[in-house]
N, C-alpha and C positions, 0 to 999 in steps of 0.2 A: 239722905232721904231715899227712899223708896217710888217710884214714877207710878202712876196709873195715866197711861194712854190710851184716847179715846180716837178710833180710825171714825173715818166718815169721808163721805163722796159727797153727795150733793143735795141732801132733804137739810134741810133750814130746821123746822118744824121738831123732826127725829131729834134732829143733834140738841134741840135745846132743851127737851124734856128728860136726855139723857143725862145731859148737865145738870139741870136742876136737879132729877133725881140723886149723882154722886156729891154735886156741892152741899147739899141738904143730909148727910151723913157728919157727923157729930165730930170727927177724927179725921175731915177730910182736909186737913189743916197739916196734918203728919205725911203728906203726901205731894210730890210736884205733879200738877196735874198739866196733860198737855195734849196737843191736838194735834193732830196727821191728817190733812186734806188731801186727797189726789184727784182732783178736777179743778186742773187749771181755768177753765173757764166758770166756775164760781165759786173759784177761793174768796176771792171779798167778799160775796155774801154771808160765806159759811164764815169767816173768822169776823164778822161783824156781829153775826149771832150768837158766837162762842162767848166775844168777849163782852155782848151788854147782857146774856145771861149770867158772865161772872159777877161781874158789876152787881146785877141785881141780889146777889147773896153775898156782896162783898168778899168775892172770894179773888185770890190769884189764879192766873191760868198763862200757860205763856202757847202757841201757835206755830208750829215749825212752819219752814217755806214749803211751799207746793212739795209734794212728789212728783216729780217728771216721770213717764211715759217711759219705758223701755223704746227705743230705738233700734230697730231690728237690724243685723248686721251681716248680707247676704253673704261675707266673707267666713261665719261662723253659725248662721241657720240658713238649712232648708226653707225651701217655698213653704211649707205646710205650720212648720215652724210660725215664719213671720204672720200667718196668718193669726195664728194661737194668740200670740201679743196682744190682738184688736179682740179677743174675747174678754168678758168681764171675768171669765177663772182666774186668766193671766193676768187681768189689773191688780183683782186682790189680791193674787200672791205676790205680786211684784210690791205691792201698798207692805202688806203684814215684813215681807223679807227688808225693806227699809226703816218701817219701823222698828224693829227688832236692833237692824245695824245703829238706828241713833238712839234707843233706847240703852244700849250695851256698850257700844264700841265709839261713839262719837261722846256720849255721855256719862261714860261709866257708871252708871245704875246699876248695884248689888242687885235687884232683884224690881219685878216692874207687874204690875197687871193691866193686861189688853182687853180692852171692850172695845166693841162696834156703837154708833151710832143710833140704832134700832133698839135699845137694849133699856130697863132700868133696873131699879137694886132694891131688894130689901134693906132696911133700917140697921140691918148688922151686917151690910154685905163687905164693910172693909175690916170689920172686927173678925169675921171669919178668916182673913189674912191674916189677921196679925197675931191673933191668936191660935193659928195652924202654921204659921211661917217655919217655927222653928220645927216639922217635921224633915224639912228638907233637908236639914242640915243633920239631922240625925240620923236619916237612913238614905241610905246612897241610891235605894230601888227606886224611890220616889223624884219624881222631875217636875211634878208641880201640882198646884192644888186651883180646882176650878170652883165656878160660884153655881155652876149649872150639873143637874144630874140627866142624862138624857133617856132616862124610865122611870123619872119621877114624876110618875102622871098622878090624878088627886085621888086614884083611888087603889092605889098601892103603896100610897107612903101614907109616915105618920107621926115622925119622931125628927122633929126639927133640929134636935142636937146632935142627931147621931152622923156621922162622918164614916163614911167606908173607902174603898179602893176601889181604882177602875184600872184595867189597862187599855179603854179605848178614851184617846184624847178627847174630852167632851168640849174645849171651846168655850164660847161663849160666858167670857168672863173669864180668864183665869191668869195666874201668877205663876213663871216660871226666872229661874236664879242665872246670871249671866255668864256663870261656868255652865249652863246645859247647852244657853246657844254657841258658845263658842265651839261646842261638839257638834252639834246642828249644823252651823252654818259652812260645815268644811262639805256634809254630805248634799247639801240642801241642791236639788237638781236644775238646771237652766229654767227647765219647763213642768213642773208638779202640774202632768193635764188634769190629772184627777180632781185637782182642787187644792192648796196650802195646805186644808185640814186632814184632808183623808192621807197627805204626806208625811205627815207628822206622825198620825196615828199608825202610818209603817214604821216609822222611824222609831218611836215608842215603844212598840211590840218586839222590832228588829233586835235593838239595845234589851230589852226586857227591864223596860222601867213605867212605872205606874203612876197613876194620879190620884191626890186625894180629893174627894167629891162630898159634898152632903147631901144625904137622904133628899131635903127639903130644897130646893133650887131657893140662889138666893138672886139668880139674874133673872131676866122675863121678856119673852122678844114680841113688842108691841105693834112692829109697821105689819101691814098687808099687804106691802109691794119690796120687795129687794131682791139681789141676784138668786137668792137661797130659795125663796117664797114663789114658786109656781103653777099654786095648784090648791083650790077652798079646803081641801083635804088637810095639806100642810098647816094651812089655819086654824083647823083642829085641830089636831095635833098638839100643838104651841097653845092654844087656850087653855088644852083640858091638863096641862101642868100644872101642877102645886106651884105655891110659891110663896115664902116665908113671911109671917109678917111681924115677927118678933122683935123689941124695940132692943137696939145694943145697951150693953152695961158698960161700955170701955168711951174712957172720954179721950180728949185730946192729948192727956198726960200718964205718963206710969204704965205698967204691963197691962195686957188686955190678959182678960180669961172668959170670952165669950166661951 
């Protein structure tokens, strides 16, 4: 099977409407769904919410242990360094770079898609994996396929089917195959200050490998407060997205052709 992991910190409320929204796709059955807390001081809240929202769509979900904190090691960081640690850039890259190790290399997962907590899905958002998966293995340029277009604002797009190329990592929702992190994780830096995201997207360009994206976003970033979310600006931003609402035709069984 294939993983879809969902990261999350600490909103209860977030996490559960994420949930419901990926349990509530039709083929989410084809999938081990699992969860990555990193705040130790409200993992029971949040895997208590995880788990009576599975409950309530009778779905499986299984809850890794906490992710622990990076431990700064004055033997091997500078001052400036240890400081970096205590920012929220370095928690989620340290969150995403563990997730990735037990999604791949703890758990041998072929292939996985990572969502945030903040996030929900159109009606075909897992049929668009399944029925784009097999690009990756056809063309070598390609390193992964996202659910999010980041110029797909509602008055530029128009074609919910159509599928193009990016090579800037767009996030937010997407599926990459455990041969790319294994080539990742050799490069992947102690400290990405810039952010996980904006490091990947060097890495991306570096390699000269691309992403497949669709016209129509089929993620949608709901909260008004996270590390990313600074500014009423950014909120606009994030609203005036498209976002698909197309019902899938692929059920639980047999090849998709969304």
């Amino acid at each position: 099977k294939a993983a879809v992991v969902v990261l999350a910190h600490s909103r209860e409320g977030e996490l559960r409407g994420c949930l419901s929204s990926l349990l509530s796709q039709p083929d989410v059955g084809l999938f081990d769904v699992l969860i990555s807390l990193d705040d130790p001081g409200r993992y029971d809240a949040m895997k208590a919410a995880a788990e009576t929202t599975a409950r309530a769509h009778g779905a499986q979900i299984a809850v890794w242990p906490v992710v622990q904190p990076v431990t700064p090691d004055p033997a091997k960081h500078n001052a400036e360094l240890q400081k970096w640690f205590n920012f929220n850039t370095a928690k989620i890259a340290h969150h995403y770079w563990v997730a990735f190790e037990r999604a791949f290399v703890e758990n041998d997962y072929d292939s996985a898609i990572f969502v945030e907590e903040d996030l929900i899905f159109s009606p075909d958002f897992l049929a668009l994996f399944r029925s784009s998966a097999w690009l990756l293995d056809e063309d070598p340029s390609l390193w992964c396929i996202s659910a999010w277009n980041d110029f797909g604002y509602s008055q530029s797009v128009g074609d919910p089917c159509r599928l193009t190329r990016s090579s800037y990592f767009p996030g937010l929702g997407f599926m990459i195959r455990r041969s790319v992190w294994q080539q990742l994780r050799d490069q992947w830096p102690t400290a990405p200050t810039m952010g996980w995201d904006y490091w990947m997207r060097v890495a991306f360009r570096r390699a000269d490998k691309e992403c497949i994206v669709p016209e129509v976003s089929r993620s949608h970033h709901v909260s008004e407060k996270g590390a990313s979310i600074s500014s009423k600006k950014q909120l606009r931003l994030l609203g005036a997205m498209a976002f698909a609402r197309i019902p899938s035709i692929c059920g639980a069984g047999g090849p998709c052709g969304q």
